[in-house]
C-alpha positions in Angstrom: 0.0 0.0 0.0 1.5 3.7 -0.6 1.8 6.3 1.8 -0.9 7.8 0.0 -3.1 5.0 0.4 -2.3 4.6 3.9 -2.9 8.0 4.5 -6.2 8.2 2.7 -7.1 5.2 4.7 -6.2 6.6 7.9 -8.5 9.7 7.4 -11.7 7.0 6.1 -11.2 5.6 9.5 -10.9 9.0 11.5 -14.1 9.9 9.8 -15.9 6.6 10.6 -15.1 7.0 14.2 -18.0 7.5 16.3 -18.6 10.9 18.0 -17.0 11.2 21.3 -19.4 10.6 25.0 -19.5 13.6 27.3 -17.9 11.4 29.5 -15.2 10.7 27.1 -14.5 14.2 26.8 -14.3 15.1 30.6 -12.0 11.9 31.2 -9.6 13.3 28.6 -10.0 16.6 30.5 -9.2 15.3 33.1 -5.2 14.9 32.3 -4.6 18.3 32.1 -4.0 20.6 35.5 -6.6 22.8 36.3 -4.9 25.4 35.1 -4.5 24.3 31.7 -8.3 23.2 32.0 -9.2 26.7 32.8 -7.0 28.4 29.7 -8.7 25.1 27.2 -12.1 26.2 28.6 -11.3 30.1 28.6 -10.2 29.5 24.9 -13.0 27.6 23.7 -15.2 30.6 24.1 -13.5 33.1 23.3 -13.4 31.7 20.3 -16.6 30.6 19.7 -18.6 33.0 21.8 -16.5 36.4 21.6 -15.2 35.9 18.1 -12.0 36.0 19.1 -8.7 35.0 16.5 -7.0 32.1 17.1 -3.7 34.3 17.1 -4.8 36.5 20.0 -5.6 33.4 21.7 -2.6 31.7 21.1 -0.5 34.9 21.4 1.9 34.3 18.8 2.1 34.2 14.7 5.1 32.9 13.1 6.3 35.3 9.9 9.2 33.9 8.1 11.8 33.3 10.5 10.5 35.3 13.2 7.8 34.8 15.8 5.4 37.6 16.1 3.6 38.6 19.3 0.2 39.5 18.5 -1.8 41.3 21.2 -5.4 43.3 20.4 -6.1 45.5 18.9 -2.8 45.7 16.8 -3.1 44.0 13.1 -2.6 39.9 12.9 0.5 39.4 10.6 -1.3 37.3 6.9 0.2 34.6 4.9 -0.6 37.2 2.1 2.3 40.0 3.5 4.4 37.3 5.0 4.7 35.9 1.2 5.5 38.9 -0.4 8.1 40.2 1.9 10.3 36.6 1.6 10.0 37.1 -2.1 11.3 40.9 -2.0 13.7 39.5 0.5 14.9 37.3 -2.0 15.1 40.3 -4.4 17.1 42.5 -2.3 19.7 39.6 -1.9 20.2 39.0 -5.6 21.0 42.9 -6.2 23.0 43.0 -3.3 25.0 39.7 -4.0 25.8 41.2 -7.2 26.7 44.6 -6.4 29.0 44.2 -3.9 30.5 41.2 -5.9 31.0 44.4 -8.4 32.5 46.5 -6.1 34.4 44.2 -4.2 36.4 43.3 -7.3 36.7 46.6 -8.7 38.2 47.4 -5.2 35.4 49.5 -4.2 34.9 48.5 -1.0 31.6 46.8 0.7 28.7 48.7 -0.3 27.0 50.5 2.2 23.9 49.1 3.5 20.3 49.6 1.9 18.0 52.3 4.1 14.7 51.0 4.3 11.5 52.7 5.9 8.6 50.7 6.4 5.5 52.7 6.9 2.7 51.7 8.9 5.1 48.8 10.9 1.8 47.3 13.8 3.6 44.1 14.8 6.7 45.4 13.3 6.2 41.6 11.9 7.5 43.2 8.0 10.6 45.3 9.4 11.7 42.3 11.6 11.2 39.1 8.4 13.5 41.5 6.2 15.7 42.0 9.5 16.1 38.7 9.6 16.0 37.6 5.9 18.5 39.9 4.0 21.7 39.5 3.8 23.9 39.8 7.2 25.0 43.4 7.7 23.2 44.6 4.5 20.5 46.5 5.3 19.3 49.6 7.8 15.2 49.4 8.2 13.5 51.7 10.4 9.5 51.0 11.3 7.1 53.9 11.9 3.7 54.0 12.8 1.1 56.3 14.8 -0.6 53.9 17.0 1.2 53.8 20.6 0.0 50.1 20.9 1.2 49.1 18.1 4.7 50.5 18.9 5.1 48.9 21.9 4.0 45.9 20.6 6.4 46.3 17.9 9.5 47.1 20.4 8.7 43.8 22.3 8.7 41.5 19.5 12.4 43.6 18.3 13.5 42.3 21.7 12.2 38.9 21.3 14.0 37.9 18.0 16.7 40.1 18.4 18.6 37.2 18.3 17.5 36.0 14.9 18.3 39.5 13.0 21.3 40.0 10.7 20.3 43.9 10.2 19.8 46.9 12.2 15.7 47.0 13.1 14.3 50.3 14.8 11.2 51.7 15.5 9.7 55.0 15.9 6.6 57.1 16.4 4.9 59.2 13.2 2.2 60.4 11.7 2.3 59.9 8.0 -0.7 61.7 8.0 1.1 64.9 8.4 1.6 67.4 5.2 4.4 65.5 3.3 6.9 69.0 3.8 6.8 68.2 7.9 8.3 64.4 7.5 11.6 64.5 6.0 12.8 65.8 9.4 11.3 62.9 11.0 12.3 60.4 8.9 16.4 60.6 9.2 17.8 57.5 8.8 20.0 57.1 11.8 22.5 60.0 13.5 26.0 60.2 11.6 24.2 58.4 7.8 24.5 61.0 5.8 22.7 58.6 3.1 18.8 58.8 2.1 16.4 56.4 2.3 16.8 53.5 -0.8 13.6 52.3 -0.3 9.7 52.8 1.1 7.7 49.4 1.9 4.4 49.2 3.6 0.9 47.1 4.3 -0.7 50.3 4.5 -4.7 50.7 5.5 -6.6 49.9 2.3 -9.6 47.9 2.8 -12.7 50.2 1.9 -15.7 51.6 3.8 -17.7 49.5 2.3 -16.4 46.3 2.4 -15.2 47.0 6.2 -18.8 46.6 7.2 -18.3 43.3 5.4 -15.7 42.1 7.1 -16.2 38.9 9.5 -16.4 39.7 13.5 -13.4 38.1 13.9 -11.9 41.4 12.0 -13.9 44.3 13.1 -14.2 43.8 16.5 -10.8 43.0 17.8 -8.6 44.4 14.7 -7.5 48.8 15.2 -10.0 49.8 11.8 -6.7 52.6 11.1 -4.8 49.3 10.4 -7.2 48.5 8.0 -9.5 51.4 6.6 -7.7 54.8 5.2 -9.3 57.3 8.0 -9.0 61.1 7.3 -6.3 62.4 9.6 -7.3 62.5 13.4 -10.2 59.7 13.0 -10.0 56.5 14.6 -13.5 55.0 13.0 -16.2 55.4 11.2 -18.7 57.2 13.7 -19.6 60.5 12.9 -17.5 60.9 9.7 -19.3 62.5 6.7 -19.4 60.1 3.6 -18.1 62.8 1.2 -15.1 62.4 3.5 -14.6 58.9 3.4 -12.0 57.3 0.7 -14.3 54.9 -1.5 -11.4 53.7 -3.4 -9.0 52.8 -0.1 -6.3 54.2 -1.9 -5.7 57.5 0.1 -2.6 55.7 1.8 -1.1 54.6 -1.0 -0.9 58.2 -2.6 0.8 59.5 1.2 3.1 57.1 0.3 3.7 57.7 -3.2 4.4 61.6 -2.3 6.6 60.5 0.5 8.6 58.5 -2.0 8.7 61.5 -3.9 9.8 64.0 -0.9 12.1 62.0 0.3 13.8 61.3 -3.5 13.2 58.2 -4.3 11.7 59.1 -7.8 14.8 61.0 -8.4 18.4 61.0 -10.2 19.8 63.4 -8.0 22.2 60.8 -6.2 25.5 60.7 -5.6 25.4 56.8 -5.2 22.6 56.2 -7.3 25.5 54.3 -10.1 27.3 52.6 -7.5 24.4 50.7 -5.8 22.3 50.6 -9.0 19.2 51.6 -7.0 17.0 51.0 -10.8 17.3 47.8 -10.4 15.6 47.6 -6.9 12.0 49.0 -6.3 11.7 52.7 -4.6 8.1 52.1 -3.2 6.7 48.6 -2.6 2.9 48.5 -1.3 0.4 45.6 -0.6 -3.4 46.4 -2.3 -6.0 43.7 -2.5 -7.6 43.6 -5.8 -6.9 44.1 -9.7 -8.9 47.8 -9.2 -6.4 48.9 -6.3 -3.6 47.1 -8.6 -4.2 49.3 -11.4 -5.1 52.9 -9.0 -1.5 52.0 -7.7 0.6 51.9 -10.8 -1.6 55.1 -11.7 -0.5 56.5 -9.0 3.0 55.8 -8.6 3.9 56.8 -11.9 1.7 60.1 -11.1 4.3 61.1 -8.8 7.6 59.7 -10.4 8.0 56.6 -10.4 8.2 55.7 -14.0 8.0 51.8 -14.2 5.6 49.5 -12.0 5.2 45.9 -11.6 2.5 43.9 -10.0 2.9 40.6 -7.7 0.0 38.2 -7.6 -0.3 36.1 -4.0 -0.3 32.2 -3.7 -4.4 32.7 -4.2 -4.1 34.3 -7.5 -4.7 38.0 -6.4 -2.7 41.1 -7.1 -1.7 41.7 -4.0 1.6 44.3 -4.6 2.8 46.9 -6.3 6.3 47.8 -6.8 7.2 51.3 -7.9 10.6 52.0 -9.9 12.4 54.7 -10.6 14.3 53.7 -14.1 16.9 56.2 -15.4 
């Protein structure tokens, strides 16, 4: 018999198995401590009675290499951004294998390392899977966001896989919402780089109104809505704002973002490294969407503020799910 067989067999006979007693049940119970008895029960309806995720439960969500903490209300790291960012990890390593291979034998020197800026950071679960996945050494990635809870939630899990990183990881508190003139000054790399950022990546808020309200209970009620929804600037729901001032589209982020890549000149050939590190070859402004429509606003976008080529990565599901901005010389 194959292992196929044997396994197909095993699940028949799972399935054939009558349901278990009450008594059954409470024996088994029985070999746990009442503390673990408590947590099961505690669990169980939470789940099933408060809606609660599994992950908040649990407490953890593993991302690549890493394992994220995941407290309420901060965002639950997805498959979706966790496969996207090992492929642009993979990305990253090529054109940094190759350039310092360059430079190294045209006696150049190491390169200096890529500055990333990941917007809207919750977990910090996209900043910390690069951290960890890039090459050792090659990379400076600094995660902002607004929300305090997120923050500190984004600190704590820095300290627990510090061990696993191979790059500098920081975090810091800012409002992207602000006009896009206030935020260079915010945004520095690090004291002493005299160096600009390379690159902008972000899951930013881009589900719509509309389809918020659709959203299973699971999501709405234990998820922060600004992690998910594009809000106008000082608004942390829906309550009480007009619909004229609502973003239909869920794209509102996405063009902060594009004029932040603009500000801080990443759709620019004003830099004095710009042949050295071949920054065309690398993405300027990498953003997850979730649908063909928000696919195609992006590119629009992007190239509405500089960046002159665009690419679109489809998920393990089949969806567009991110758009990479270039800047191509």
């Amino acid at each position: 018999m194959t292992a196929q067989n044997t396994e197909h067999k095993g699940a028949r006979l799972w399935r054939e198995q009558p349901a278990r007693t009450a008594d059954e049940i409470e024996r088994d119970s029985e070999r746990l401590s009442s503390v673990q008895h408590a947590w099961l029960r505690q669990a169980i309806s939470d789940r099933t009675e408060r809606h609660k995720p599994l992950q908040y439960i649990i407490g953890e969500q593993q991302f690549g290499k890493t394992n994220i903490i995941v407290r309420p209300p901060v965002l639950i790291p997805r498959w979706e951004t966790e496969e996207w960012v090992l492929r642009l990890a993979e990305l990253i390593n090529s054109h940094t294998d190759n350039v310092r291979d360059t430079q190294l034998q045209q006696g150049l020197g190491v390169p200096r390392p890529l500055n990333i800026l990941e917007a809207c950071t919750g977990s910090g679960c996209v900043a910390l899977g690069l951290g960890c996945e890039l090459t050792d050494n090659s990379a400076r990635i600094l995660g902002v966001d607004i929300s305090d809870n997120a923050l500190e939630l984004a600190m704590d899990n820095l300290a627990y896989n510090q061990m696993l990183l191979s790059n500098h990881v920081h975090f810091r508190k800012v409002d992207l919402q602000q006009p896009i003139h206030t935020l260079p000054a915010q945004l520095q790399v690090d004291e002493g780089v005299s160096a600009g950022w390379d690159m902008i990546v972000s899951n930013p808020p881009y589900v719509t109104p509309s389809e918020y309200l659709d959203l299973d209970a699971d999501v709405r009620e234990w998820e922060d809505i600004r992690a998910l929804v594009p809000l106008p600037p000082g608004t942390t729901d829906l309550k009480n704002v007009p619909s004229e001032d609502l973003d239909p589209s869920g794209m509102s982020f996405v063009v902060q973002l594009a004029k932040l890549a603009k500000e801080l000149g990443l759709a620019s050939k004003d830099r004095s490294d710009e042949a050295s590190l071949r920054l065309d070859s690398l993405p300027r402004l990498v953003v997850e969407i979730g649908s063909t429509e928000q696919a195609q606003a992006a590119c629009q976008i992007m190239h509405d503020h500089g960046l002159n080529s665009t690419e679109v990565w489809k998920d393990m599901a089949g969806t567009d799910r991110v758009v990479l901005g270039y800047f191509k010389q």
